[in-house]
PyMOL CGO cylinders between C-alpha atoms (Angstrom):
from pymol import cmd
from pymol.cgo import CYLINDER

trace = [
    CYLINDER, -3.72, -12.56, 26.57, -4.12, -14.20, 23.22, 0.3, 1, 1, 1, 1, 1, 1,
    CYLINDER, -4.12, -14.20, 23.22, -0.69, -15.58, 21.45, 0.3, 1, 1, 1, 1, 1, 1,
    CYLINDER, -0.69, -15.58, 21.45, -1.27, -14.51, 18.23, 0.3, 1, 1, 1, 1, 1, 1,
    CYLINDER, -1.27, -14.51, 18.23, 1.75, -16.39, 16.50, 0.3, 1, 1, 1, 1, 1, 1,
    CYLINDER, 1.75, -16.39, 16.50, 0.27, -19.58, 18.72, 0.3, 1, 1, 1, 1, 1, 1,
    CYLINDER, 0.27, -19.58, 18.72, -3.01, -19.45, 17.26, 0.3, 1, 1, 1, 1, 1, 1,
    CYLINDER, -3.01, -19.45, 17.26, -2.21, -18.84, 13.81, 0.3, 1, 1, 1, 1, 1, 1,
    CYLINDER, -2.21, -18.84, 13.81, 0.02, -21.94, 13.75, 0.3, 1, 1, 1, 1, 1, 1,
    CYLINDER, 0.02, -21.94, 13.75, -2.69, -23.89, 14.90, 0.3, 1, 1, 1, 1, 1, 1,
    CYLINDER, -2.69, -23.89, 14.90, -4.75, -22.83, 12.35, 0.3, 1, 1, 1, 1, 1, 1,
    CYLINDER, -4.75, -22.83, 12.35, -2.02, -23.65, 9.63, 0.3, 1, 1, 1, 1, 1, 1,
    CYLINDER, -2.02, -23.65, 9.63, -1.99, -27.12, 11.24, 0.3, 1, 1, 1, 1, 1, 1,
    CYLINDER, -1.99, -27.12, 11.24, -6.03, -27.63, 11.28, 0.3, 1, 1, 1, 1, 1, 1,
    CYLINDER, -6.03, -27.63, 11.28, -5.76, -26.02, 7.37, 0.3, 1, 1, 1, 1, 1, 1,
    CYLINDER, -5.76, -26.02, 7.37, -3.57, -29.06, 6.68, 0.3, 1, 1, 1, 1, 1, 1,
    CYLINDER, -3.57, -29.06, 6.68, -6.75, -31.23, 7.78, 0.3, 1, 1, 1, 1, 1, 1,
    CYLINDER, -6.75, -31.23, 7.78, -9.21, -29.77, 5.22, 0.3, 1, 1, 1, 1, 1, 1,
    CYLINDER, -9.21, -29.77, 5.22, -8.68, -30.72, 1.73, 0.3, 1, 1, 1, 1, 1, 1,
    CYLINDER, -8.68, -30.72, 1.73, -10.66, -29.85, -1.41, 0.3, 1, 1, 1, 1, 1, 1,
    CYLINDER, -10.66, -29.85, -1.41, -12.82, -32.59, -2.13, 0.3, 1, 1, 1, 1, 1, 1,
    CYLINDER, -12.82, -32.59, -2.13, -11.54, -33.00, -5.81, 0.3, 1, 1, 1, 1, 1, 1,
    CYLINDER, -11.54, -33.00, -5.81, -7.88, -32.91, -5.01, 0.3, 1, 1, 1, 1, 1, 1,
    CYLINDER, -7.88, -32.91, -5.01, -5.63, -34.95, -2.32, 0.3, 1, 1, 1, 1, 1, 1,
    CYLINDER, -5.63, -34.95, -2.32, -3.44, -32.06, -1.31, 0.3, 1, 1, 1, 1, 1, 1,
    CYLINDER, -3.44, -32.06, -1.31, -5.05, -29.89, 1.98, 0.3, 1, 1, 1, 1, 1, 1,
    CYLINDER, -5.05, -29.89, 1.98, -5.78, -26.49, 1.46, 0.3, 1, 1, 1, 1, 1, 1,
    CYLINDER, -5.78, -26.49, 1.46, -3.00, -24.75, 2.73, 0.3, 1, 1, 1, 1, 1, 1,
    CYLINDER, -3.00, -24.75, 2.73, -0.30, -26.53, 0.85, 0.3, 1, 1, 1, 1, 1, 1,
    CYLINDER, -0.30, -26.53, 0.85, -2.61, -26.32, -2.30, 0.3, 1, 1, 1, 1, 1, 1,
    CYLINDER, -2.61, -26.32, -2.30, -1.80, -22.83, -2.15, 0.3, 1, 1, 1, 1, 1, 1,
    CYLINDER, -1.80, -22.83, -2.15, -5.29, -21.51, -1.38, 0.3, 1, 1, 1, 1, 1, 1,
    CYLINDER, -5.29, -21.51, -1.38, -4.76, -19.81, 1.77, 0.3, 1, 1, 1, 1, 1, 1,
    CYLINDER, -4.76, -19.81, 1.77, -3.41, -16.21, 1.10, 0.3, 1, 1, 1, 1, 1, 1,
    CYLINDER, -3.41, -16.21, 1.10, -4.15, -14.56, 4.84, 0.3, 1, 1, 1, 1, 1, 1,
    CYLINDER, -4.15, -14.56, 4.84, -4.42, -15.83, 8.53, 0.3, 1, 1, 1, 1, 1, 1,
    CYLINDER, -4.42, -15.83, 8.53, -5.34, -12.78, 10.63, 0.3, 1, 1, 1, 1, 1, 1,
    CYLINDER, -5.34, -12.78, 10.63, -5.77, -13.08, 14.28, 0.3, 1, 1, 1, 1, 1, 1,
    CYLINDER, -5.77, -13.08, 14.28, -7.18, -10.00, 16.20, 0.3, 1, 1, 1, 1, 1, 1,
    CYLINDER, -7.18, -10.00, 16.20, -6.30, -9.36, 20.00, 0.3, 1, 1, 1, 1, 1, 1,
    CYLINDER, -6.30, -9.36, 20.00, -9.51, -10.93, 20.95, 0.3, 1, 1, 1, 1, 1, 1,
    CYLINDER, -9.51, -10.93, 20.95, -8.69, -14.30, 19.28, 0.3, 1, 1, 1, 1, 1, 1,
    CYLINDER, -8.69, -14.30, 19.28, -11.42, -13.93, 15.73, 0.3, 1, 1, 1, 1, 1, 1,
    CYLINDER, -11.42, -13.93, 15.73, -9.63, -15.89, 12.91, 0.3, 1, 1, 1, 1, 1, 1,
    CYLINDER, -9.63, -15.89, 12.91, -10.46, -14.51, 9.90, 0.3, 1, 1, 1, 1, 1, 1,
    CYLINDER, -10.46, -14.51, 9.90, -8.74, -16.74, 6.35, 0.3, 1, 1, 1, 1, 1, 1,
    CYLINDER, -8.74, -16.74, 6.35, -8.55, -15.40, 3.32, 0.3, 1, 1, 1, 1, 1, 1,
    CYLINDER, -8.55, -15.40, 3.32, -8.53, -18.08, 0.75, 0.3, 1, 1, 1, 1, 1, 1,
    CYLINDER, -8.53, -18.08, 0.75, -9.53, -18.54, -2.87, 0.3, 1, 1, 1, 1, 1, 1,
    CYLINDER, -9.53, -18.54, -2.87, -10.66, -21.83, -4.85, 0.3, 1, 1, 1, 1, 1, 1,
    CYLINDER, -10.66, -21.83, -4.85, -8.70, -23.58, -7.97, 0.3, 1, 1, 1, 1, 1, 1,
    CYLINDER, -8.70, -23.58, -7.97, -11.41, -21.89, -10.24, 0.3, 1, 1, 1, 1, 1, 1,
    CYLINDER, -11.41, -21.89, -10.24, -14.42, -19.10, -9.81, 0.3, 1, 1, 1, 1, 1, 1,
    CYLINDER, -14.42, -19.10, -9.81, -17.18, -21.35, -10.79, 0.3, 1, 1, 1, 1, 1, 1,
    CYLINDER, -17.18, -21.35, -10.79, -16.40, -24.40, -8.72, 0.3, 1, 1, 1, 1, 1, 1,
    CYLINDER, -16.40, -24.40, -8.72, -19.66, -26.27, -7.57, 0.3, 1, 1, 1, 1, 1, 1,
    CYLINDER, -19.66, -26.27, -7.57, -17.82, -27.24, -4.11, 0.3, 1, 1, 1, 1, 1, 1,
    CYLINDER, -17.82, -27.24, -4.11, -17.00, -24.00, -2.92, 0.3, 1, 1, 1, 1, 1, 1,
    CYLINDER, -17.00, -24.00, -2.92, -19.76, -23.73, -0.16, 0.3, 1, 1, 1, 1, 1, 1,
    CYLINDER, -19.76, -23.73, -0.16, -19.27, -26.91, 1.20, 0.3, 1, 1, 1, 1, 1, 1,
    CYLINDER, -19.27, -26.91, 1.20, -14.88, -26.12, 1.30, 0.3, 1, 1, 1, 1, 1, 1,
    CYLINDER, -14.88, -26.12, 1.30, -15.92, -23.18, 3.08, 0.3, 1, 1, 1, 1, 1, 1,
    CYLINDER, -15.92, -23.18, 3.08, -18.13, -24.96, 5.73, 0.3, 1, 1, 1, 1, 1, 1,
    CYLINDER, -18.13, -24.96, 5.73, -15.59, -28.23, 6.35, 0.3, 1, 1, 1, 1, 1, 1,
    CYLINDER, -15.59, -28.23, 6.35, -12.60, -25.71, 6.81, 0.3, 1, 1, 1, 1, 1, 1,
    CYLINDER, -12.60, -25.71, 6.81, -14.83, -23.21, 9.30, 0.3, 1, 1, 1, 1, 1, 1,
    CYLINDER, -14.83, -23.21, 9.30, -15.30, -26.37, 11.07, 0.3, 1, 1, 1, 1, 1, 1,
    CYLINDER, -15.30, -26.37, 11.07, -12.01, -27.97, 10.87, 0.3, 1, 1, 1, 1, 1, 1,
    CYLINDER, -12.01, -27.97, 10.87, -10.43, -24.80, 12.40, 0.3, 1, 1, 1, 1, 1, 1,
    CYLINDER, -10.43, -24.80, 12.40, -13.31, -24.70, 15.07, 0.3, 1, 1, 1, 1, 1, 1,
    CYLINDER, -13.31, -24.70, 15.07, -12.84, -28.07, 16.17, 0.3, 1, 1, 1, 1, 1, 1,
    CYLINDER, -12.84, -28.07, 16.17, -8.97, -28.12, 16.02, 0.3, 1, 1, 1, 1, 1, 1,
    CYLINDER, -8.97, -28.12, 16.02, -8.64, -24.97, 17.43, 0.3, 1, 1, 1, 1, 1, 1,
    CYLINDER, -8.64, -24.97, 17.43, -11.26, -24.27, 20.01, 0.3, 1, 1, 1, 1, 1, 1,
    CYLINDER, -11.26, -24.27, 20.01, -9.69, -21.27, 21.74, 0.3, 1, 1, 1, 1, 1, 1,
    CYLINDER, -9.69, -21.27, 21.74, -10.15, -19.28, 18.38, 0.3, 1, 1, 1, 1, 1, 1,
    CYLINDER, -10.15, -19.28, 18.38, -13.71, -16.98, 19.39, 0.3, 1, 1, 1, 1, 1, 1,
    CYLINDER, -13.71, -16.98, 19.39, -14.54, -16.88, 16.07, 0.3, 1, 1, 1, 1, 1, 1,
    CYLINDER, -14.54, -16.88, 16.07, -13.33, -18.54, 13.04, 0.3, 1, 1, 1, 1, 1, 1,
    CYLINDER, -13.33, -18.54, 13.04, -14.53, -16.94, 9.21, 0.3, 1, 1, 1, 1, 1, 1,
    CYLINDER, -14.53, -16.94, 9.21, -13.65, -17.31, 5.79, 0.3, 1, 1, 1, 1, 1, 1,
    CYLINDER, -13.65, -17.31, 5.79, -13.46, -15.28, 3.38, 0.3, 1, 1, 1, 1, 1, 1,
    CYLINDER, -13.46, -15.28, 3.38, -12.97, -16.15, -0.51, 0.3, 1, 1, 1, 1, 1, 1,
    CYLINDER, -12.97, -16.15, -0.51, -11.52, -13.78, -3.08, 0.3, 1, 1, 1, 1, 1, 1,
    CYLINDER, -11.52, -13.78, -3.08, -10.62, -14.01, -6.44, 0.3, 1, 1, 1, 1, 1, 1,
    CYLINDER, -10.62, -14.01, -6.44, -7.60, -12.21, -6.42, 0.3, 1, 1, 1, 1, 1, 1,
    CYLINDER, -7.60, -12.21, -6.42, -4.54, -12.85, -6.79, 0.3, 1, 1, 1, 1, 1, 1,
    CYLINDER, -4.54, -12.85, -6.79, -5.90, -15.69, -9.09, 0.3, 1, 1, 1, 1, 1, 1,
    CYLINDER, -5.90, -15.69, -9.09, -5.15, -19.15, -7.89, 0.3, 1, 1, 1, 1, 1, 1,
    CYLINDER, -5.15, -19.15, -7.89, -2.04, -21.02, -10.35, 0.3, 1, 1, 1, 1, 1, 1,
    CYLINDER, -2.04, -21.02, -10.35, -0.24, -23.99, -9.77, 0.3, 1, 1, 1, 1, 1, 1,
    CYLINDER, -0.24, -23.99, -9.77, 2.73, -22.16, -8.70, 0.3, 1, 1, 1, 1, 1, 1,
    CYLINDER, 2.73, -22.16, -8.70, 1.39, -21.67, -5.12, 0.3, 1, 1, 1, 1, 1, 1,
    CYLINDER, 1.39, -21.67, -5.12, 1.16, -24.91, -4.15, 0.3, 1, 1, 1, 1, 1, 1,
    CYLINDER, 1.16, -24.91, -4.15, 4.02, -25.57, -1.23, 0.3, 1, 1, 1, 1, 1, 1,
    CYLINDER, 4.02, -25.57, -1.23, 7.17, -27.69, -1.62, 0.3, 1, 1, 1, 1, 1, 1,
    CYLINDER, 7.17, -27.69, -1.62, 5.00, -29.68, 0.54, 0.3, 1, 1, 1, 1, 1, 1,
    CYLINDER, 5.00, -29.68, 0.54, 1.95, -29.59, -1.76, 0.3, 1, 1, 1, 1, 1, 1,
    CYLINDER, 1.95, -29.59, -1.76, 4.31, -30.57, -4.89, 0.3, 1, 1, 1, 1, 1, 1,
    CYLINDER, 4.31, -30.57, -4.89, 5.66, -33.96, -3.11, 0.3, 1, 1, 1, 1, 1, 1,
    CYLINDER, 5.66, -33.96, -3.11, 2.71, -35.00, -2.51, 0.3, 1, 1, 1, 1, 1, 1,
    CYLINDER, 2.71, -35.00, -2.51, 1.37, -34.47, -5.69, 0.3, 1, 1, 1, 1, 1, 1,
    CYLINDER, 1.37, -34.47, -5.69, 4.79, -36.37, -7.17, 0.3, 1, 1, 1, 1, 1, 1,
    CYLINDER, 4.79, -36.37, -7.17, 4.15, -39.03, -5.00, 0.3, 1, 1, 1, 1, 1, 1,
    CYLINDER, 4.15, -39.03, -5.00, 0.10, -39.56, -6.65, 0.3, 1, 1, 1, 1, 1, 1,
    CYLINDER, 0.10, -39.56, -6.65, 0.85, -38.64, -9.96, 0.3, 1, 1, 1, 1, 1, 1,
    CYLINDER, 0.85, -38.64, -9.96, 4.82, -39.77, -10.55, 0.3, 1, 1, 1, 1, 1, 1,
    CYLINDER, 4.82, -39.77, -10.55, 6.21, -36.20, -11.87, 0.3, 1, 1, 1, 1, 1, 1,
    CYLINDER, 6.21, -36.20, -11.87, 5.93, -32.65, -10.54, 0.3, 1, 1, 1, 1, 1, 1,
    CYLINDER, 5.93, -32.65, -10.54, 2.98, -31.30, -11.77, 0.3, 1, 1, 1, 1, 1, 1,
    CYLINDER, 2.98, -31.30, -11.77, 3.79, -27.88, -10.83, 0.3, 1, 1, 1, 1, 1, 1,
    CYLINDER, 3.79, -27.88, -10.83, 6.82, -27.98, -13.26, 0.3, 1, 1, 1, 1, 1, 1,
    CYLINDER, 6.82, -27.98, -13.26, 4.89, -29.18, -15.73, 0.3, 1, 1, 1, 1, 1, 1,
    CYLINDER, 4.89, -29.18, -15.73, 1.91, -26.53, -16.02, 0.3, 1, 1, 1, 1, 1, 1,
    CYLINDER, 1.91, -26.53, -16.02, 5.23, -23.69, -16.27, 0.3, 1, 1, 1, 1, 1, 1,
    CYLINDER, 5.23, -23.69, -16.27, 6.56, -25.43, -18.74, 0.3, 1, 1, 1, 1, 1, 1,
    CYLINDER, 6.56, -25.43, -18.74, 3.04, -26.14, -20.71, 0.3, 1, 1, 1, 1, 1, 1,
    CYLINDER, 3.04, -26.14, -20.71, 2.14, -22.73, -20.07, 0.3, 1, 1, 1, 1, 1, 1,
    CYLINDER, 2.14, -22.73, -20.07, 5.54, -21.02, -21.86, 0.3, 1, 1, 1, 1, 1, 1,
    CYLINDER, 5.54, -21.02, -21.86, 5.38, -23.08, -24.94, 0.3, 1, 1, 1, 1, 1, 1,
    CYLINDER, 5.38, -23.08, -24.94, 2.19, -21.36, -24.80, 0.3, 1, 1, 1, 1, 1, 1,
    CYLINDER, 2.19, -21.36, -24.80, 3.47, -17.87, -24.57, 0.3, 1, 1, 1, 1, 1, 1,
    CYLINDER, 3.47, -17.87, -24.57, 1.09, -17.61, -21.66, 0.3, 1, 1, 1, 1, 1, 1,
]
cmd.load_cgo(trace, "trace")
């Protein structure tokens, strides 16, 4: 019998392996991952968008985070992504995780930044 709970968790921590190759924060703490589902058989299925809709990488993300699941997890069956647009990615799903280690590249919290950019924007 598969343990769903299990599984997912080790697909969280093989998500935490694959990064997007234009940013240095994995894609589950970049706040791309919105679903894990695990069936009763053991198919992963993610749900996951990309920072924007025309983004050349977006094939290749797809492939390296197939394969980092695969590999890290090898009693999933079957592992598939699938990308949708909506909700619409924002800075403001990046992790607590995600933030610190953006404040530890960059020097400030970029996350608070792009809110506060965005108000004086009225946006």
């Amino acid at each position: 019998m598969i343990n769903k709970e299990q599984l997912r968790s080790k697909v969280i921590a093989a998500l935490r392996e694959a990064y997007d190759p234009e940013i240095p924060v994995n894609v589950y703490d970049l706040g791309l991952v919105y679903g894990i589902d695990v069936d009763d058989e053991g198919n992963v299925e993610i749900s996951m968008t990309l920072t924007a809709v025309g983004c050349p990488m977006a094939g290749l993300i797809i492939y390296r985070i197939e394969e980092e699941v695969r590999s890290k997890v090898p009693e999933a069956k079957s592992v598939k992504v699938k990308l949708v647009w909506e909700p619409v990615w924002s800075p403001e799903r990046i992790t607590p995780e995600g933030r610190e280690m953006l404040k530890k590249l960059y020097g400030y919290d970029v996350v608070e930044e792009w809110i506060k950019r965005y108000k004086e924007l009225g946006i």
